[in-house]
ROLUMZA-865480 format. One line per field, with one value per residue: residue number from 1; residue in one letter; x, y, z of N, C-alpha, C in turn. Coordinates in steps of 0.001 Angstrom, whole numbers, plus 500000, padded with zeros to 6 digits. Layout:
<nodes>
pos	[NUM | ...]
code	[a | ...]
n.px	[X | ...]
n.py	[Y | ...]
n.pz	[Z | ...]
ca.px	[X | ...]
ca.py	[Y | ...]
ca.pz	[Z | ...]
c.px	[X | ...]
c.py	[Y | ...]
c.pz	[Z | ...]
</nodes>
This chain:
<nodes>
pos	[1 | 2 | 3 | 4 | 5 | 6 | 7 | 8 | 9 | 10 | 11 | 12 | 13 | 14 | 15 | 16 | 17 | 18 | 19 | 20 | 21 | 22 | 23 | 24 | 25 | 26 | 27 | 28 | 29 | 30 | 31 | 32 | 33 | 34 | 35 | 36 | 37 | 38 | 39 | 40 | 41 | 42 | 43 | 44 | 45 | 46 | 47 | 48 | 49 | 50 | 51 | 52 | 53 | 54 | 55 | 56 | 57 | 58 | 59 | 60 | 61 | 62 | 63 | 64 | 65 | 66 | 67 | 68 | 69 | 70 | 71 | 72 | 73 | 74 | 75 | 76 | 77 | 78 | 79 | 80 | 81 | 82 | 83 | 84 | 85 | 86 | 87 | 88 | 89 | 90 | 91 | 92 | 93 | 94 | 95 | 96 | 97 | 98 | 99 | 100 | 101 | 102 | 103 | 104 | 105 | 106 | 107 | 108 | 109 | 110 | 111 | 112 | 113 | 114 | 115 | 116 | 117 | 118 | 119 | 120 | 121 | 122 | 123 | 124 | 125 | 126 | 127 | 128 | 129 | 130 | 131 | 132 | 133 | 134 | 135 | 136 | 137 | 138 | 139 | 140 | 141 | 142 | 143 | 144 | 145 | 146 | 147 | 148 | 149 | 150 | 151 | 152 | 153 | 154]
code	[x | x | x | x | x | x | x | x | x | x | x | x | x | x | x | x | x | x | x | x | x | x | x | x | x | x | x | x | x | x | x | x | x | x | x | x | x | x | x | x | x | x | x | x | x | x | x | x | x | x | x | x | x | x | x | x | x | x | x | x | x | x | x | x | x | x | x | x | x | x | x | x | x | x | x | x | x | x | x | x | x | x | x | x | x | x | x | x | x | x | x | x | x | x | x | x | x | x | x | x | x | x | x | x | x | x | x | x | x | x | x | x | x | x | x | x | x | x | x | x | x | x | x | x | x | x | x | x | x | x | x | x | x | x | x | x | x | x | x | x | x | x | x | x | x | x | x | x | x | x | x | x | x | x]
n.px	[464744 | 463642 | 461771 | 458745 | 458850 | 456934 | 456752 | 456246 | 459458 | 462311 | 464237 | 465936 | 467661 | 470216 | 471451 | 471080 | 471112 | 470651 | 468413 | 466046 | 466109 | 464838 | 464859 | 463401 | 463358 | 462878 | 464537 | 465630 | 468014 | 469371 | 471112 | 473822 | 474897 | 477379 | 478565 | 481284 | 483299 | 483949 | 481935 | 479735 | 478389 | 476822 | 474160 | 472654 | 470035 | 469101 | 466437 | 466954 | 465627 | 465628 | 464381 | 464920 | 467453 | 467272 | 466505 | 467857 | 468551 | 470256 | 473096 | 471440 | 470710 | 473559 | 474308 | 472441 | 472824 | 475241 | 479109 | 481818 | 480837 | 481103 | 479979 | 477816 | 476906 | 474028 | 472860 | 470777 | 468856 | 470888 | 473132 | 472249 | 470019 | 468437 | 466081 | 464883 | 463482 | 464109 | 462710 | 463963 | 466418 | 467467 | 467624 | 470204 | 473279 | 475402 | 477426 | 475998 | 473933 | 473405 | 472415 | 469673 | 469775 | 469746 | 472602 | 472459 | 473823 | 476443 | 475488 | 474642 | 477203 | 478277 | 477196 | 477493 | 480211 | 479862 | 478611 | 481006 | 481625 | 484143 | 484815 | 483536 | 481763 | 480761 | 478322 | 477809 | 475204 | 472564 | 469447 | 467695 | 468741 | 468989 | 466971 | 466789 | 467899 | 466867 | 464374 | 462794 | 460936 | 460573 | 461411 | 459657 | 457398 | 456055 | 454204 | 455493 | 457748 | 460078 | 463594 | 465183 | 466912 | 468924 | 469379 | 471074 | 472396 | 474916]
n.py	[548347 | 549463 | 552477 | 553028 | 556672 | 558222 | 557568 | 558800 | 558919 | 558949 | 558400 | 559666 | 558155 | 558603 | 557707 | 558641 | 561154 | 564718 | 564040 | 565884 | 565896 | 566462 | 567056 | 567658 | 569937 | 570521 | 570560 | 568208 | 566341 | 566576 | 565127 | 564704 | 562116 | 561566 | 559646 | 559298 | 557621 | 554668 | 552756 | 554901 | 558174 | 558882 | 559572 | 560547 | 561604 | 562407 | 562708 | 562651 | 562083 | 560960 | 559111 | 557695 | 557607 | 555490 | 553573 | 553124 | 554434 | 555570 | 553961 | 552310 | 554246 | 554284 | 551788 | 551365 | 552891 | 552789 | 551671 | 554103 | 556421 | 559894 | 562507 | 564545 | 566629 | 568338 | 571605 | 571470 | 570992 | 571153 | 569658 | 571802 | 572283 | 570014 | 568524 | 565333 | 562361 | 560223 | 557240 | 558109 | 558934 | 556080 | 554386 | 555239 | 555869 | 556351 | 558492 | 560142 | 561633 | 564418 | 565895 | 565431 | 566075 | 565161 | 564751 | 564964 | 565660 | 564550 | 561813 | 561286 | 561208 | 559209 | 557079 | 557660 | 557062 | 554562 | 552913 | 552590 | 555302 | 557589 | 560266 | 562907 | 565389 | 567967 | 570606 | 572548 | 573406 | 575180 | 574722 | 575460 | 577793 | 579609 | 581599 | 583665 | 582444 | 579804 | 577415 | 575686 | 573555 | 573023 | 575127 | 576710 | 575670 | 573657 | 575177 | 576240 | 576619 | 575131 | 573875 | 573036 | 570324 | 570253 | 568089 | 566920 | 564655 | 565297]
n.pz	[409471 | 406794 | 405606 | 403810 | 401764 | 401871 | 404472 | 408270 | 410008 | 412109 | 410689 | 407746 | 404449 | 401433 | 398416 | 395963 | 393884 | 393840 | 395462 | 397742 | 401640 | 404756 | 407860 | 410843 | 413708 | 417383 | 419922 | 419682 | 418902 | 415964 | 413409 | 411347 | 408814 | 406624 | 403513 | 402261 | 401429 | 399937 | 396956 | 396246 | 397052 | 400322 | 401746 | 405412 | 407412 | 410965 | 413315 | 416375 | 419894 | 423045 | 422920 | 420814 | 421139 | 422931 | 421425 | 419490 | 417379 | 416075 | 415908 | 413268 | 411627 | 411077 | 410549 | 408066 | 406039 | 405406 | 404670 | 405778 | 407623 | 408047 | 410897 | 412030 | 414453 | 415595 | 416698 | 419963 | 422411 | 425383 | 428532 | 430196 | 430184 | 429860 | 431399 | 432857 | 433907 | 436119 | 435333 | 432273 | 432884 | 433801 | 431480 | 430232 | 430505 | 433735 | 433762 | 431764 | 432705 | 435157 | 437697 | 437131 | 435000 | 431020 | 429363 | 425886 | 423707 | 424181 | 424646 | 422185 | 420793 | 421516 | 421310 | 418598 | 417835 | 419071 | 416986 | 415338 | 414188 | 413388 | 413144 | 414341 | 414216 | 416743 | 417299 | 420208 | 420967 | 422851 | 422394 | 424043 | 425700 | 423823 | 422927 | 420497 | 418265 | 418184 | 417930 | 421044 | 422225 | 424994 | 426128 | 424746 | 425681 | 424057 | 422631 | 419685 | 416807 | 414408 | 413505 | 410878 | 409227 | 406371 | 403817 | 400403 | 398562 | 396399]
ca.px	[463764 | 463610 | 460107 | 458478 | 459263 | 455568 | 456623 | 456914 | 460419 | 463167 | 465915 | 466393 | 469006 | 469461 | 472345 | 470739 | 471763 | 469412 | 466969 | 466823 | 465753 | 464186 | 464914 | 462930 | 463759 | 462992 | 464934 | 466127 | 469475 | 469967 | 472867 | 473729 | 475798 | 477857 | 479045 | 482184 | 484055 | 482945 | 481720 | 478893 | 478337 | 475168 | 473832 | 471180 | 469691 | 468377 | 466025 | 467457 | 465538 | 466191 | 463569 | 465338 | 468896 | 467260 | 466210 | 468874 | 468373 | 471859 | 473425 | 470242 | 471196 | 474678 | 474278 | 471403 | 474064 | 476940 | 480255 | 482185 | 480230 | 481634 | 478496 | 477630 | 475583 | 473032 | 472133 | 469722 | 468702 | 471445 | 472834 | 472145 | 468429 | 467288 | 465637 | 464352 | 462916 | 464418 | 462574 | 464618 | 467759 | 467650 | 468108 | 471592 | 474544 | 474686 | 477808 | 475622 | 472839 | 473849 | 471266 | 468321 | 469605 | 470507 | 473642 | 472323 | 474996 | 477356 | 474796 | 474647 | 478626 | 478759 | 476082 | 477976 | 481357 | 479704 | 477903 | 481582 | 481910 | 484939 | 484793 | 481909 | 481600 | 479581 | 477786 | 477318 | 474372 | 471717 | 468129 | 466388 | 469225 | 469057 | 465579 | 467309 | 468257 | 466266 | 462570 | 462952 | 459917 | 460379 | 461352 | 458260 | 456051 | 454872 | 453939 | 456921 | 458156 | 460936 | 464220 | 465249 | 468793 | 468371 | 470605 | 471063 | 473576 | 475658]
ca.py	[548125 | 550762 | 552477 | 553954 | 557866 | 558916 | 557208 | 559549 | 558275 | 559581 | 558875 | 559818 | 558286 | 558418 | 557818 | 559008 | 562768 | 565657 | 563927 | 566308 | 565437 | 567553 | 566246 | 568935 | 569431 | 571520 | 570379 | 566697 | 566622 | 567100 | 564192 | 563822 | 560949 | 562078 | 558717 | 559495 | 556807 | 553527 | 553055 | 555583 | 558759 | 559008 | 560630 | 560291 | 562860 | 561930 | 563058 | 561752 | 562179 | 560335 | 557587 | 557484 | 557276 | 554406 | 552172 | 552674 | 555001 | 556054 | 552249 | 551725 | 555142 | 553936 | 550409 | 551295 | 554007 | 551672 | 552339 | 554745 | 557775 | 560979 | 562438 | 566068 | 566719 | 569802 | 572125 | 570694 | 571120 | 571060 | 569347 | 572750 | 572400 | 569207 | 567796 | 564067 | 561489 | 558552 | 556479 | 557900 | 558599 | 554594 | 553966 | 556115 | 555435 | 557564 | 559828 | 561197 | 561938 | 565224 | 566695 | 565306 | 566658 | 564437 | 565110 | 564602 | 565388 | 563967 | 560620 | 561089 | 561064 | 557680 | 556192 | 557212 | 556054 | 552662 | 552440 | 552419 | 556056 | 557926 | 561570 | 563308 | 567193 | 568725 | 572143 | 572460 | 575152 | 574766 | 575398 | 576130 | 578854 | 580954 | 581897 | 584742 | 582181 | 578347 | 577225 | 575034 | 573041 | 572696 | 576319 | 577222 | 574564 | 573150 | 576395 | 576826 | 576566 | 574149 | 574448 | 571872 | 569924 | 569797 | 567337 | 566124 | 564258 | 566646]
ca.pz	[408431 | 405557 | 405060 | 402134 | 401705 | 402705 | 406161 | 409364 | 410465 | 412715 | 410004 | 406678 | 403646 | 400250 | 397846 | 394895 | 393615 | 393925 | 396447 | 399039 | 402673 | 405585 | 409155 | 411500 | 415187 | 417900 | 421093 | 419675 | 418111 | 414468 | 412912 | 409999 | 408223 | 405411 | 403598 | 400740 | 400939 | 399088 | 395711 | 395936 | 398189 | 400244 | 403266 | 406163 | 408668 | 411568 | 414336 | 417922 | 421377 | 424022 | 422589 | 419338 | 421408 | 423373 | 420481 | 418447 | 416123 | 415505 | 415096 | 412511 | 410815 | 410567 | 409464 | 406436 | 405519 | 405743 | 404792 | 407293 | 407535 | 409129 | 411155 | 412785 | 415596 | 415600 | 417969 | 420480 | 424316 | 426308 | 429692 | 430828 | 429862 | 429250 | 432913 | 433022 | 435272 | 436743 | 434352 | 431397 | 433606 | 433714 | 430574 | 429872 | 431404 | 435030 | 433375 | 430970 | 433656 | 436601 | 438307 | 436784 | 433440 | 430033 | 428218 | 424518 | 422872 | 424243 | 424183 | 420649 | 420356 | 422236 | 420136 | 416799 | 417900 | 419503 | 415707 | 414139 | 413403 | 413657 | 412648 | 414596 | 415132 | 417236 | 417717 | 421602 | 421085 | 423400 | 421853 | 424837 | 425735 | 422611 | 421803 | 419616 | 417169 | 417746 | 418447 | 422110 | 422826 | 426090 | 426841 | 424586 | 426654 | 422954 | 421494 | 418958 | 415713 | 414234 | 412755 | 410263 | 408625 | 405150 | 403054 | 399376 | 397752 | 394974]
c.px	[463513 | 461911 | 459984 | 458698 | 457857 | 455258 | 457063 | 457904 | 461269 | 464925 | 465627 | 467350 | 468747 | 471278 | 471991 | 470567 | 470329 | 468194 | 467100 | 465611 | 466031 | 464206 | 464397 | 462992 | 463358 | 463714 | 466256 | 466855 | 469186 | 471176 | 472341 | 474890 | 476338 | 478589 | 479833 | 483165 | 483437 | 482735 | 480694 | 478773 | 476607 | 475394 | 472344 | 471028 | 469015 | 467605 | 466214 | 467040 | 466217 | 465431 | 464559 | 466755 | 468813 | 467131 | 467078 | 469213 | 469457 | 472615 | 472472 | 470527 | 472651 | 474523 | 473451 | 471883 | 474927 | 478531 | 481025 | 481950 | 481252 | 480319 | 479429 | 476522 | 475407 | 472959 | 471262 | 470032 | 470082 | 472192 | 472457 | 470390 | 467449 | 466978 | 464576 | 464357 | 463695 | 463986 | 463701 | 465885 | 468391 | 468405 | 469694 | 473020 | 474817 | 475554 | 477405 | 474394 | 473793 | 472618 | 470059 | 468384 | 470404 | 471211 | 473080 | 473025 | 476276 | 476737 | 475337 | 475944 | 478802 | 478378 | 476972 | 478911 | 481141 | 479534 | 479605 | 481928 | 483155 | 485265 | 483173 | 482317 | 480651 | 479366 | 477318 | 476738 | 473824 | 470505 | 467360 | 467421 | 469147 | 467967 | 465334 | 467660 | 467595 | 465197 | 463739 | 461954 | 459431 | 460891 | 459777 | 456859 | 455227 | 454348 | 455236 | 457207 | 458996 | 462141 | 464520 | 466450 | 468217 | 469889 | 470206 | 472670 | 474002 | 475564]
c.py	[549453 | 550946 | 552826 | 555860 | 558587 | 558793 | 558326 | 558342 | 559411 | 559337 | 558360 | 559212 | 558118 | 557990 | 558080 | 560602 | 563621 | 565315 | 564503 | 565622 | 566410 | 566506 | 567658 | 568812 | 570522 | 571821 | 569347 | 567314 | 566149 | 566398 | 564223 | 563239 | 560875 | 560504 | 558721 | 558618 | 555143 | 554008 | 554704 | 556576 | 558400 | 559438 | 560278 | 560786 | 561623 | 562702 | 562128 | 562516 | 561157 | 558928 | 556579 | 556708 | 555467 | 552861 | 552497 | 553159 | 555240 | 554831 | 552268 | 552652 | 554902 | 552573 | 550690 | 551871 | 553056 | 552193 | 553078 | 555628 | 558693 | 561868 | 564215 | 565975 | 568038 | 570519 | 571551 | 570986 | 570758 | 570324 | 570515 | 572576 | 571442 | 568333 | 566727 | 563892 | 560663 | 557197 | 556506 | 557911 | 556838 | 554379 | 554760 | 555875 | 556886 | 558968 | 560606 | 561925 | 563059 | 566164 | 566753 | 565971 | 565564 | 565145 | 564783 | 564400 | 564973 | 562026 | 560108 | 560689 | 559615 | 556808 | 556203 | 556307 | 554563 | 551940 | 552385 | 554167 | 557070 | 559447 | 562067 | 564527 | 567463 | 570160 | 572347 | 573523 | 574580 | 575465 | 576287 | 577835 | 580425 | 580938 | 582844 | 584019 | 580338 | 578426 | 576315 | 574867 | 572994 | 574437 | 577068 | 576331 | 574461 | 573610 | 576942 | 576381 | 575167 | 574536 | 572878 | 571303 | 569682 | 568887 | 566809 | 565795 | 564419 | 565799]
c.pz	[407722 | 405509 | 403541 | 402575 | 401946 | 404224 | 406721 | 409713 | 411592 | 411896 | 408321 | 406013 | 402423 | 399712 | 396177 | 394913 | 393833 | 394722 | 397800 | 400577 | 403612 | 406836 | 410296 | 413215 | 416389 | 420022 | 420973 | 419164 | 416677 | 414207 | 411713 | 409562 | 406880 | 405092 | 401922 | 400586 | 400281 | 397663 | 395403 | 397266 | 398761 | 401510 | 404067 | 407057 | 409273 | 412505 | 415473 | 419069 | 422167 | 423697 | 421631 | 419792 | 421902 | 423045 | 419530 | 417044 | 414956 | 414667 | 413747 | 411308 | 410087 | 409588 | 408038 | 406103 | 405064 | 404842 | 406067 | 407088 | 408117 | 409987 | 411777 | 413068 | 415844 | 416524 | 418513 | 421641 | 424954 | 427422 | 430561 | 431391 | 430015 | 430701 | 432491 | 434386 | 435256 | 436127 | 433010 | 431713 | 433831 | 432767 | 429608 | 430770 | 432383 | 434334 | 432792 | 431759 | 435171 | 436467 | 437859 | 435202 | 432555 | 429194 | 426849 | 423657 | 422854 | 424064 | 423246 | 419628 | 420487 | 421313 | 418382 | 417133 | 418277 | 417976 | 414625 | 413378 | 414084 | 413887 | 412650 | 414804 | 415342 | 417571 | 419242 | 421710 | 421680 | 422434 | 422645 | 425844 | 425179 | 422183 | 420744 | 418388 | 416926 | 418417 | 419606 | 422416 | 424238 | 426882 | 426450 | 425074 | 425012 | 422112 | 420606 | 417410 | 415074 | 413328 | 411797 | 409789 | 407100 | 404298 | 401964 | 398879 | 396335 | 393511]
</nodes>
């Protein structure tokens, strides 16, 4: 379901030129959905936790996109970093779950390719690694900044 553009969302798209779009993150992964083939280009950031992964954010990003996107996945927490519970360890399939930590980005890979997408690259930075170069919520326990994806269509 599409909102209005004053909505808080977790995903961005547009296919109209010069509208740019701000997707802000400070742990979650950073996608975005470049879409050049078809009549018209267009594009859609997203913000993806582990909530976002669980309801579907990605599929939802793909389909209101539509066409065959090519996508890239952001820096974001880690399996190094990112430690869950057994509640959210549930809901992920166990390979992406070792030692009480969630793979994200590799999640986030599964999720495009399940949604139909073919051509994904990813940045395997951790956030909460490099505090020399990204905010990490969860290394800064809440007190932190944000970095952001910015996208418009040329």
């Amino acid at each position: 379901v599409a909102g209005e553009r004053t909505e808080r969302a977790d995903g961005l798209w547009t296919d109209e030129p010069r509208v740019p779009m701000l997707a802000m993150t400070a742990d979650c992964v950073p996608v975005a959905l470049a879409r050049t083939n078809g009549d018209k280009p267009g594009l859609a950031i997203l913000h993806v936790g582990w909530r976002g992964l669980a309801d579907g954010v990605i599929a939802s990003g793909v389909e209101t996109l539509g066409g065959r996107p090519a996508a890239a996945i952001g820096p974001a927490i880690g399996p190094c970093c990112y430690e869950i519970g057994p509640e959210v360890a549930a809901l992920f399939d166990a390979d992406l779950v070792g030692d009480r930590k969630l793979d994200l980005w590799t999640a986030a890979e599964r999720a495009l390719r399940g949604a139909g997408v073919e051509e994904v690259e990813r940045m395997d930075v951790c956030t909460s690694c490099h505090p020399e170069l990204f905010f990490s919520h969860r290394r800064d326990e809440g007190v932190t900044g944000r970095q952001g994806v910015i996208g418009v269509v040329a």
